[in-house]
Every structure is written in C-alpha cells, then in structure tokens.
C-alpha distance (Angstrom), angle and dihedral (degrees) to the residues before:
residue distance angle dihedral
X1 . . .
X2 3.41 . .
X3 4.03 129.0 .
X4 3.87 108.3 -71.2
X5 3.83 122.7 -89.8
X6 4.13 118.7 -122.5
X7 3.26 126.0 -140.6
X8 3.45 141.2 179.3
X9 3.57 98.6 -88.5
X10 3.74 104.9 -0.1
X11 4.08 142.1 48.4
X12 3.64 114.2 -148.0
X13 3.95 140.4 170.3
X14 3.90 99.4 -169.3
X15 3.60 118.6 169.2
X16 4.01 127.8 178.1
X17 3.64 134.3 -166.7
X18 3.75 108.9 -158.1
X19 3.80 128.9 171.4
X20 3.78 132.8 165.3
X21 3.87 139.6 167.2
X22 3.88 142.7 -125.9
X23 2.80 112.8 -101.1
X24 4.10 117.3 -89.5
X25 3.89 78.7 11.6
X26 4.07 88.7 -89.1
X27 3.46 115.9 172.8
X28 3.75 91.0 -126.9
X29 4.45 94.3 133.2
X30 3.80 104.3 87.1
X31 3.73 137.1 101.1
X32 3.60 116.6 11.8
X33 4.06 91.1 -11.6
X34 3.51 90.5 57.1
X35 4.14 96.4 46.5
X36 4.39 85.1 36.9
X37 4.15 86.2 50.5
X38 4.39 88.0 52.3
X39 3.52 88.2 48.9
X40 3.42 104.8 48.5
X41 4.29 89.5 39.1
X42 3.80 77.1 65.4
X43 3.25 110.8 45.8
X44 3.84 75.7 48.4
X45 3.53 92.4 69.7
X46 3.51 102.2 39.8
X47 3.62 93.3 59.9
X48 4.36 94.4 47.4
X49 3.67 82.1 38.7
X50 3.96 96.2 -123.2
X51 3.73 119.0 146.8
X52 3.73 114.9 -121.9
X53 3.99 102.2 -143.9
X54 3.78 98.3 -177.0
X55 3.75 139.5 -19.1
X56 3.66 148.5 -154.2
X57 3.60 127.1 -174.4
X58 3.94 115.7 -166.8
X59 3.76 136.0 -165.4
X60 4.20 81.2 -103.4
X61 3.52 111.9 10.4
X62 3.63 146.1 30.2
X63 3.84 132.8 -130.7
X64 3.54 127.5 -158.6
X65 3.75 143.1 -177.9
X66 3.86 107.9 -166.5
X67 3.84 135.1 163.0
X68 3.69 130.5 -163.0
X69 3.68 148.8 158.8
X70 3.76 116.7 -63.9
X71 3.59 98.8 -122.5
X72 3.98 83.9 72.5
X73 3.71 114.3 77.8
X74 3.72 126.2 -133.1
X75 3.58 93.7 -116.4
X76 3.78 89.4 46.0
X77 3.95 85.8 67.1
X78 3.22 105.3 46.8
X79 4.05 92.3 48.2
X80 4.00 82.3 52.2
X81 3.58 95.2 54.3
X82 3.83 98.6 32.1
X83 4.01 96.3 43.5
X84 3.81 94.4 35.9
X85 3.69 95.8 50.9
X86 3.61 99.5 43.5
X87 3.66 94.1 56.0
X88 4.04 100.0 46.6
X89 3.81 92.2 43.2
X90 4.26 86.1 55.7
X91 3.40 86.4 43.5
X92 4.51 88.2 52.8
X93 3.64 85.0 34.2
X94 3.38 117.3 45.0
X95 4.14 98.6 164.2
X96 3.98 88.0 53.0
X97 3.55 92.0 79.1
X98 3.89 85.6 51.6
X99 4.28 84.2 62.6
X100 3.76 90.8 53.0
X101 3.64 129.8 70.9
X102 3.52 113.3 -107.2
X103 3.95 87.1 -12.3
X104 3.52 100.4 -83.0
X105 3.74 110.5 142.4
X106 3.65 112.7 -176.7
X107 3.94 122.5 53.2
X108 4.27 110.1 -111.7
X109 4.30 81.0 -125.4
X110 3.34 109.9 101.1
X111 4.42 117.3 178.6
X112 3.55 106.7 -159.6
X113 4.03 123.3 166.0
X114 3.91 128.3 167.8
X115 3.70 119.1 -117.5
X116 4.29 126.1 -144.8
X117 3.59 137.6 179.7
X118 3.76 92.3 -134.6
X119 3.87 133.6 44.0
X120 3.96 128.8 -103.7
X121 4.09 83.7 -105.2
X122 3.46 91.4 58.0
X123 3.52 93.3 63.1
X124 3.63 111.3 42.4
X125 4.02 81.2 51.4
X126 3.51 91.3 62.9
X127 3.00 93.6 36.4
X128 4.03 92.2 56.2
X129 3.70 88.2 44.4
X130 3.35 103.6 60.9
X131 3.73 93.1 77.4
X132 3.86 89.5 59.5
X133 3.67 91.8 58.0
C-alpha cells in the first residue's frame, strides 16, 4: 500500500480489492467497450473522489484496486462503480443490452476483500503493547 492519504479531519490507508462479472460471463468487454468501460470507471472515481490504484478490465469481468475515504463503505463503492457503469455503457451501447438477457449487464456477485501493508498479528501486538509503554 501506498503512504497514507490526509485529510481534513482523518488519516487513512484504505485499500479495496473488487472484482465482478458480466453477466452470464459473456465476453462482451473488448474493443472500444472495454477502453469506453476504463474510462468511464474513472471518471467514476473522480467524481466520488475514490482513487483508482490499479485496474484490469477482462473479456468478462473487471478487477479493481480502489481506495477511499472511510466514511464511504465498501459496498457503497462497488454499487458506484457497478450501477454507474452499467447504466452509461447502455446508454453508449444501446445493442449491448440486446446480447444480455433481460439487459442486465453486470453479474449481482460482487468479490470484494480489503488490502494492508501489515498482518492481523501485527496489530493486536501493538495493540497489546501499548500498555507496556
């Protein structure tokens, strides 16, 4: 992880592992979906101010590491990402929904899983120490 953001009222060092899937798993994100679904995943996060670390768009699924403030949920994210995206790239792409049974584009599944730069030990030793100090 990278060096810990400051805010105005808070430090933080969030870091989110999210990955979903078309859909039926159809190979519909290539070509000019695929580069339209990056851009718009951006623009995503510049407007909910989240911080897209790194991403990966596949034929059927989409991986992405993303940090943002704590007062934003996890599942708030995702739902931004997933629901915004699926809507503008209908919008783009009219015929997609036509590939896609009963138009839905994005799978309801959602993986998510937090990511650290130190380990759950390394916490509760600290965390233990502090009286000894």
């Amino acid at each position: 992880m990278s060096n810990p953001v400051h805010g105005r009222t808070t430090v933080y060092n969030t870091g989110y592992h999210i990955v979903w899937s078309v859909k039926y798993r159809k190979d519909v994100l290539t070509g000019k979906l695929e580069k339209s679904l990056k851009q718009i995943l951006i623009d995503i996060a510049y407007e909910k101010n989240f911080i897209i670390k790194e991403m990966e768009i596949l034929p059927d699924h989409v991986h992405l590491f993303v940090s943002a403030k704590p007062k934003y949920s996890p599942s708030y994210i995702y739902k931004m990402f997933k629901g915004i995206s699926g809507r503008r790239l209908f919008i783009k792409y009219p015929s997609l929904k036509k590939k896609l049974y009963k138009g839905h584009l994005w799978n309801p599944s959602t993986y998510i899983g937090t990511v650290g730069h130190i380990s759950e030990d390394t916490i509760e030793k600290y965390m233990r120490d502090q009286k000894k100090k």
